[in-house]
Structure formats: structure tokens, C-alpha cells
N, C-alpha and C positions, 0 to 999 in steps of 0.2 A: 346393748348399752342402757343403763339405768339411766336416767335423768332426773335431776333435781334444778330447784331453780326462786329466784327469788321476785316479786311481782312490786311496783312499788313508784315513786317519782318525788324527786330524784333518788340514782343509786348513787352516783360519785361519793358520796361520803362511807356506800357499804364497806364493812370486813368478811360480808359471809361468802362469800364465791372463795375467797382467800383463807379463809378458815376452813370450809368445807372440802377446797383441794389440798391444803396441806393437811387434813384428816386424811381423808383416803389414799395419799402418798403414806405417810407415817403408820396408818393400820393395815394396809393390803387390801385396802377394796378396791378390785380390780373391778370393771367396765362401768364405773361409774363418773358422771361429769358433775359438775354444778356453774349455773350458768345466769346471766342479771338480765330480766325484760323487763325494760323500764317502760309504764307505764303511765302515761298523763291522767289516762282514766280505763275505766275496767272495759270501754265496749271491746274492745280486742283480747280478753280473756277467753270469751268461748271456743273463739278460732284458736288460740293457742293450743289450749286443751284438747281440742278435736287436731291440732296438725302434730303433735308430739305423740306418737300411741306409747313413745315408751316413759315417759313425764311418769315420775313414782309421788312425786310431791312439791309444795314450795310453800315457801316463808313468803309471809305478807308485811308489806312498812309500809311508812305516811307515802298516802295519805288515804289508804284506802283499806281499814283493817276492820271498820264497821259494814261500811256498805259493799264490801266481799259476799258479805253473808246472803245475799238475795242473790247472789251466783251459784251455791253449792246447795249441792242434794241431800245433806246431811248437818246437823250441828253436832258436837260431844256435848251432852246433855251437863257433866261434869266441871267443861270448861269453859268453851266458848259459847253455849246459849247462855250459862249463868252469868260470863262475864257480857255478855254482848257484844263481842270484838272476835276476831280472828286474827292469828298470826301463824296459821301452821295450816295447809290445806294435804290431805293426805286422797292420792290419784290410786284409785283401786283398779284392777285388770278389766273392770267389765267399764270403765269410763268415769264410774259414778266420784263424786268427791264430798269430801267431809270436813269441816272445819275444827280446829281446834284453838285453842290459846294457851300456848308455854310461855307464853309475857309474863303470867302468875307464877309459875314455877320459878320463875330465874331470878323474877324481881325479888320474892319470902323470901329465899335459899341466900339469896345473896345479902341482904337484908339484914336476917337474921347471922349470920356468919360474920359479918361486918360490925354488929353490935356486939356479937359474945365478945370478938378480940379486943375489945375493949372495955370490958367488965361493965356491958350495960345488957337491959334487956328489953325488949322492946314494948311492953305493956308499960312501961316506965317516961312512953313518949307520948305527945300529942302532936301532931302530924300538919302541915301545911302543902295539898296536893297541887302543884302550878299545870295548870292546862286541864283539857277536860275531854281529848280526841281518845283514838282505839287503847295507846297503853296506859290511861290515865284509868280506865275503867278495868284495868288488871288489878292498878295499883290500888286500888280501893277495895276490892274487893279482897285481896291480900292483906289491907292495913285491917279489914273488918274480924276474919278470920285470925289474925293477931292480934285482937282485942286492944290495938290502936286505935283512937277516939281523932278525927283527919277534919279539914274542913276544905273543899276545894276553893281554890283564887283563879279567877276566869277574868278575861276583858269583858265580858259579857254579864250582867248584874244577873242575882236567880234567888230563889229562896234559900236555897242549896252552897251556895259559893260568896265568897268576898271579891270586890275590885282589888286590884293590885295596889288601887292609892288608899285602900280602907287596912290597909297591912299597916298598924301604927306599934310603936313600942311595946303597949301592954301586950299586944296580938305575938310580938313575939319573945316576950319574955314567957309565956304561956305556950307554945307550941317551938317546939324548939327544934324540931327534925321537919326539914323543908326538901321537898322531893320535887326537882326539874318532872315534866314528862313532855314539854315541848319540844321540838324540834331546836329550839334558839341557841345560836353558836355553834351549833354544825357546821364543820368543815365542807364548801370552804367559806362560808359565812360566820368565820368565826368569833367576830367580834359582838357577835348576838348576845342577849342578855337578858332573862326576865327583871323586870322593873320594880324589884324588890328592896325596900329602905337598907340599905348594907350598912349602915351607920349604927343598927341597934342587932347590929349581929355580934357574936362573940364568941368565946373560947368553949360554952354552955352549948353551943350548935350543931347538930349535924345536916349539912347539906348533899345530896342526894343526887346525882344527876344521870339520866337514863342516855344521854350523851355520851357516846365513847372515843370518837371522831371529831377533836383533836381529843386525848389524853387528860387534859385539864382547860373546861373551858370558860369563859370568863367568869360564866357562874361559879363555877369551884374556884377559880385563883380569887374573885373578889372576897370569896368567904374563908377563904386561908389565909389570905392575909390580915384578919381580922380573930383568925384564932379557931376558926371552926373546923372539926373534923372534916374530911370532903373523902368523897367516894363516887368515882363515873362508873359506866355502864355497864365496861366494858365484863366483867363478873357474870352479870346479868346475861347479855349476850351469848357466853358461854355455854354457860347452864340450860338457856334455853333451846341453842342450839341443839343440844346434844341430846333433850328430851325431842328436840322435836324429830331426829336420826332416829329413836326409841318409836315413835309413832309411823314413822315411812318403814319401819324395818320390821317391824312385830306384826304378826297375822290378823289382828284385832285393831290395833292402832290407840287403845284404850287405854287409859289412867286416871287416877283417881288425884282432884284437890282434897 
């Protein structure tokens, strides 16, 4: 039996154990499972890894997708040392593990796919990135590679980022494509919200949310009601998934951003 599996805290809000078994029902992969170790924190990683010999691989979520990386024997030079996150660990036969990041994959792909259908392109946007944890450094480094010009908003001040109360009207009649990457409104805390002026949102907007769980969460309803295009995660999710099947299944595990 092959084993897959996801590492993370909390899962209750996951789709991939769900997504993963109705993959290999729907495609014929026989003796494989996919399975949720919810983790408060990583010290109980090594013993998992060492009690599963047959673990082929797992997806990493909040809150633990940067400080993974000082558990595994490997980065992808490509992905996740460039991006400094992990979200894809790939479990080789002799024990050893490798990190990757298809947080980048799913998030461009989906991204850019979301813009054509609507007769826009993405160099055409200036970008406002909300939060600054593991997929927030996919997403920048994706908006860079898309010659998207981004400025992140953290609760925490920096050279690098704005306060949420420093987001005033000019700021976003200027940056018009506003990208969630916090966890806020997560099922089932789903009345979460980043703290973003929705008064000078409009029909000019696209808001973004890496949220998939619920559907539409108050981030996107507050900004569709207001006129703004909106787009969850769930895309994203997908894509990366399926890249990250490509890296446990392929002899190398390699891919190129």
C-alpha cells in the first residue's frame, strides 16, 4: 500500500484526503490511501516518517510550510529553496525526503487562467499581497515572475509591507488585484475577514482568495458585493494537487518554475 498524506493544524477545513480518494477511485490507482496527521507542531514528524515505511509523500498547510524545511534532507533547488516554503514533501525508498512547492504552480496557473477569461492580463495589474506566512512567499514570487509590481500588507510594520490601516483609497485605486493568503474565514471560522477598507472597492477589482473552504468567504462576498470580480482557491488547490501526484509518482520528482 502506497501512502500519501497531509501534515498541518488545523485539518477540519481540508479537501485533500477527499480529493485525493476520489482521484484514485476515478483513475484506478489501486493500493493507494491518502490520509490527515494533524499536527500542532512538527516534533512528531520524524516518528511518523520513520513509523510509515510505506509514506510515498505529503502536502504540507498552515501553519507549518516554512519551518518543514529544517526537517528534510533535500530542497528542489527550482521550488521550494527559491520560494522558501514547502508544501509538497516527496518520501523516497531509502527514507531520505525532499521538499518542494506547487503553491507556485497552482497559484500562476490559476491566476493567469482567471485573468485571460476575462480579457485581462496580468502585467496590466499591481497587486496587494494580505499576509506574509508559507503561501504568501509562493505568491510573490509568482506575481515577480509575472512582471506583477505587489506590495505586501502584514499586521506587523517592515520596510517591505503596509499596515492594513495604511490601505487608504489612493492605495487602491492604484493596486487593483488584492490577493487573501491568510488563513481568515476558514471554515469553520468563517466569518474571518482581512481588515481591508471595502468602501473603496469596486467593480475595477479583482480580489483573490487562497481560501477554498467555504466557497465564498466573507472576503470575496464583501468584495462582490461591491462589484469586484472574486475568485477562491479552490483552482489553485487543484492544480497543485495534481502537480504535486506528478512529483510522488515520477522517478526524479523534478520540475521546472
Amino acid at each position: 500500500m502506497d501512502l500519501y498524506g497531509l501534515i498541518g493544524f488545523p485539518l477540519s477545513h481540508s479537501f485533500s484526503k477527499k480529493y485525493f480518494t476520489e482521484k484514485f477511485e476515478r483513475e484506478g490507482i489501486k493500493e493507494s490511501s491518502y490520509d490527515l496527521y494533524e499536527m500542532p507542531t512538527l516534533d512528531s514528524l520524524p516518528s511518523l516518517l520513520k513509523s510509515k515505511a510505506d509514506l510515498k509523500g505529503l502536502n504540507v498547510t498552515i501553519p507549518h510550510k516554512k519551518e518543514v524545511i529544517t526537517y528534510l534532507d533535500d530542497l528542489d533547488e527550482a521550488s521550494a529553496e527559491r520560494i522558501g516554503a514547502v508544501n509538497t514533501i516527496k518520501v523516497y525508498a531509502d527514507g531520505s525526503t525532499k521538499g518542494f512547492n506547487t503553491d507556485y504552480y497552482g497559484f500562476r496557473q490559476s491566476l493567469v487562467e482567471w485573468l485571460d477569461k476575462r480579457g485581462e492580463t496580468c502585467s496590466n495589474f499591481k497587486a496587494l499581497v494580505l499576509g506574509n506566512g508559507g503561501a504568501a512567499k509562493a505568491v510573490q514570487v509568482a506575481l515577480q515572475d509575472l512582471h506583477v509590481e505587489f506590495r505586501l500588507v502584514s499586521r506587523q510594520k517592515s520596510e517591505d509591507s503596509l499596515l492594513y490601516e495604511e490601505i487608504t483609497e489612493d492605495v487602491l485605486n492604484e493596486y487593483l488585484l488584492i490577493i487573501n493568503t491568510t488563513p481568515l474565514g476558514t471554515y469553520p471560522k468563517i466569518e474571518g475577514c482581512p481588515s481591508i477598507p471595502f468602501q473603496w472597492i469596486g467593480s475595477k477589482h479583482f480580489l483573490y482568495d487562497l481560501v477554498y473552504n467555504p466557497a465564498e468567504t466573507s472576503f470575496l462576498k464583501n468584495g462582490a458585493e461591491k462589484g469586484a470580480a472574486t475568485l477562491n482557491g479552490l483552482k489553485m488547490l487543484e492544480l497543485q494537487a495534481e502537480k504535486a501526484w506528478d512529483i510522488w509518482t515520477t522517478e526524479e520528482g523534478m520540475w521546472s518554475v
